[in-house]
N, C-alpha and C positions, 0 to 999 in steps of 0.2 A: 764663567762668562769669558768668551774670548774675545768678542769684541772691539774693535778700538776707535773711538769715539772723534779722538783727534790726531790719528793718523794723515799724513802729505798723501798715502793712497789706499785704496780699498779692494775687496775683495767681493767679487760680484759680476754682474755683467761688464763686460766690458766695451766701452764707447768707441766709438770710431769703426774702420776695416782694418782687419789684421792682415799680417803685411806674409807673404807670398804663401806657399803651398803648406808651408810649415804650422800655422795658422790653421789652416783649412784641413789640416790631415787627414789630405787625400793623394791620389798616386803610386802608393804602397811606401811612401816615405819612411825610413826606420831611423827616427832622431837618434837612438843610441848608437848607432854606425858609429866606428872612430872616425872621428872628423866630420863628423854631418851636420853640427850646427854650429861650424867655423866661419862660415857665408854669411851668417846673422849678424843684427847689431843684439847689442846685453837688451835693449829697450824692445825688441822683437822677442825676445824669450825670455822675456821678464811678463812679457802679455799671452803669452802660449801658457806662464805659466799660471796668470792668474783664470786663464781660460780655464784649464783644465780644473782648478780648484772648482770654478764656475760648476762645472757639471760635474762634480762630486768626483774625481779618481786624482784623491791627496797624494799618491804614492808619483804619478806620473809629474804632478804639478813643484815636488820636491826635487825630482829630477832635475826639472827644468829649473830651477832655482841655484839647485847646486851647479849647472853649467855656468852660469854668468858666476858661479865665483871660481870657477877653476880658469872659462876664459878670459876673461874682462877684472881678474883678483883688485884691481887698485884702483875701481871706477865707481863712482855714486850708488852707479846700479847693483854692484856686488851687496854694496852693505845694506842695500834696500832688500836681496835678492835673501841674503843670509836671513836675516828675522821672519822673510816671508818662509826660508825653507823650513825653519824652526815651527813655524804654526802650522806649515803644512805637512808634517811628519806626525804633531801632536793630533790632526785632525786624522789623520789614517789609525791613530794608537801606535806609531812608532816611539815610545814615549824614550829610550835610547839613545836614537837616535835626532830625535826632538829637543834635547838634554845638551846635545853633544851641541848641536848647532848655535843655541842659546848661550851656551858656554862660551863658544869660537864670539859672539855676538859681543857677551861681555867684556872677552877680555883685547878685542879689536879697540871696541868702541865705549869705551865707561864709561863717558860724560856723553855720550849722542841720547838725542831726547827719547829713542824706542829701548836704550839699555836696562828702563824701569819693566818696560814691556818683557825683554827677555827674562830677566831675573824672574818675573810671573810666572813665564812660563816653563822654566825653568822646577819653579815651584811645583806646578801642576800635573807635570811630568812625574812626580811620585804623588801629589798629593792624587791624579783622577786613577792612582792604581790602589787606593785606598780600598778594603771591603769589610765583607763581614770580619769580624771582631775576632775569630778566632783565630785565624791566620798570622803569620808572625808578622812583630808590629815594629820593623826595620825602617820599611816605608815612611810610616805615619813620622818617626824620628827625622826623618832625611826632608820629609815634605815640612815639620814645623820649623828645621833649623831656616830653609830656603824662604820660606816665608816670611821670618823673623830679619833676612834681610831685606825684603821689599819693607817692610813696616817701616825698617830703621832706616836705612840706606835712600828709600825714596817717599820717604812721610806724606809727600805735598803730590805723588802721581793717582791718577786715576784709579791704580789697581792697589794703593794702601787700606780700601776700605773691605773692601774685595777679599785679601789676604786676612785682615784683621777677623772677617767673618770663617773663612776658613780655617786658622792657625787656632780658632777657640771649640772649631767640631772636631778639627784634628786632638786637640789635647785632650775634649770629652771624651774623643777614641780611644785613646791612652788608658783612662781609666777607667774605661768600659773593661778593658782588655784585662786589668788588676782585677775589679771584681769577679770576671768570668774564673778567670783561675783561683780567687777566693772562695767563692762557693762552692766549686770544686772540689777541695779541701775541705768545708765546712763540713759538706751533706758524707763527710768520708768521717767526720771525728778526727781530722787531721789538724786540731784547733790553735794548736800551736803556729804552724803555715798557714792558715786562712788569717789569723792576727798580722801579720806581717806583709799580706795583702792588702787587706782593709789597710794597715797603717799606712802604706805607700799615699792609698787615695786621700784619708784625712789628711797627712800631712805635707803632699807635693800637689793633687788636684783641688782645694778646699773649692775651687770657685767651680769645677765640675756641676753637673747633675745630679751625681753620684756618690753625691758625701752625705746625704741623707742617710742612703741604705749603707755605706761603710760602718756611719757610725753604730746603727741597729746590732749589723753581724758582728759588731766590735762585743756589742750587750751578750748577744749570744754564746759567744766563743768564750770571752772572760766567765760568764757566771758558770759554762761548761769547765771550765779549767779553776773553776773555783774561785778565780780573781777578784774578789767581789769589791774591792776599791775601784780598780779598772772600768768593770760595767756599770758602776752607778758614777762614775766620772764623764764614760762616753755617753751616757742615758742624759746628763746634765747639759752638756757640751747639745746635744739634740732636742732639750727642750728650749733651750735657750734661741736655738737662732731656727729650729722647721718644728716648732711646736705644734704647728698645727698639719703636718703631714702625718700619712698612716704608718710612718716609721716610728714617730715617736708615740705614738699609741699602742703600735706594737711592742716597744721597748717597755714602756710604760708597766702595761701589763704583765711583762716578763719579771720587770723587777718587783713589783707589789704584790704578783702573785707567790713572790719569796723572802716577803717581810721586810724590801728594802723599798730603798725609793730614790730618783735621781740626785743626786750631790756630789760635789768633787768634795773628795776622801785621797790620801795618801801623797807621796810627792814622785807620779809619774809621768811618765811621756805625754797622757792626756790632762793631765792637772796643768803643765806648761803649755798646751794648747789652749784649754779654757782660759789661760791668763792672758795670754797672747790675742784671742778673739773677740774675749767679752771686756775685760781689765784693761786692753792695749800695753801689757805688761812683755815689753820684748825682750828684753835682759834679766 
């Protein structure tokens, strides 16, 4: 959501008459000319440019935004002019240089009441290049840290709750991303590398989605590799807190169907997990 609820201005029609040809673009007027919209006031091309936003061409409306801070650098309107160029680069998918402007935003104005707003967008700029799972997951890292500073940095703004929704599908991504390459491994008898997979997820995603099925392929891989402490430790850890998902029914089956049954046995990685989860045993 971009938004902004309690912004001083808005994006939209714009009220009143715009003020001479420049407005009106017509004549064959070419704003980019060097020196063609030095004749203007910032508040005259600060509404050209929410004009152009108006009718959808983001890339023209950022122009117009960045004029008022190259000409007018030290006036109300600049700093108005910077956050609006920022949204309006994010709205064309210039996510770059949407980033860039955001940036320039923060480190102008830290304490002005839109610097929550940048940092968001800031955020979104890698969080909206987020995709499918298989691609490398640089992004998703880059978009949780940014995020993680709206949470902390501005707890009480509008966009804290927003981010906090984001930063928890961004980190499902994360370990969406562990188990694609786990079972990759798996389906290869590569059981050694698909464990160390899955462990990422039990161990750094627990509150994910996906600590269900970690824990399963945990069952799988260890009773492949013989481990059989290990898969009736993770079989235990999976009755205990998704007993009633079809993973641990799955699991279930795997181990009874080989004379075992879920219990934590031995002193591993997942026995100090079960301690930690079920026991509250942190030390």
């Amino acid at each position: 959501m971009l938004g902004r609820s309690s912004t001083s201005y808005r994006i939209g029609l714009i009220a009143g008459t715009f003020a001479l040809g420049l407005l009106a673009g017509c004549g064959g007027f070419d704003s980019r000319a060097e020196g063609a919209l030095e004749a203007y006031t910032a508040q005259e091309i600060f509404e050209r440019g929410e004009f152009e936003l108006a009718r959808g061409d983001a890339d023209d409306a950022a122009f117009y935004f960045g004029e008022i801070e190259r000409l007018y650098p030290y006036s109300e309107w600049a700093k108005r002019a910077l956050i609006m160029q920022a949204f309006a680069y994010h709205r064309d998918q210039d996510y770059p240089n949407s980033r860039a402007s955001a940036q320039r935003y923060i480190d102008f104005y830290p304490v002005d009441d839109d610097a929550a707003y940048a940092q968001y967008l800031l955020a979104l700029s890698y969080y909206d290049q987020i995709d499918e799972v298989g691609r490398d997951q640089g992004l998703t890292f880059q978009a949780l840290q940014a995020l993680r500073v709206v949470i902390e940095r501005y707890p009480d703004s509008e966009y804290a709750q927003s981010s906090v929704l984001k930063f928890d599908l961004a980190f499902d991504h994360l370990a969406a991303k562990e188990m694609e390459v786990g079972r990759f491994y798996l389906k290869r008898d590569h059981f050694a590398a698909s464990v160390n997979r899955f462990r990422v997820v039990v161990e750094d995603f627990q509150t994910t989605s996906h600590t269900p099925e970690a824990l399963h392929r945990l069952v799988e891989a260890y009773l492949s590799l013989g481990l059989v402490n290990e898969a009736q430790t993770a079989g235990a850890i999976l009755g205990y807190n998704y007993q009633s998902t079809e993973w641990y029914e799955d699991s279930f089956a795997l181990l009874t169907g080989q004379g075992l049954e879920p219990q934590v046995l031995g002193d591993n990685w997942l026995a100090a997990i079960y301690r930690q989860m079920v026991r509250g045993e942190w030390l």
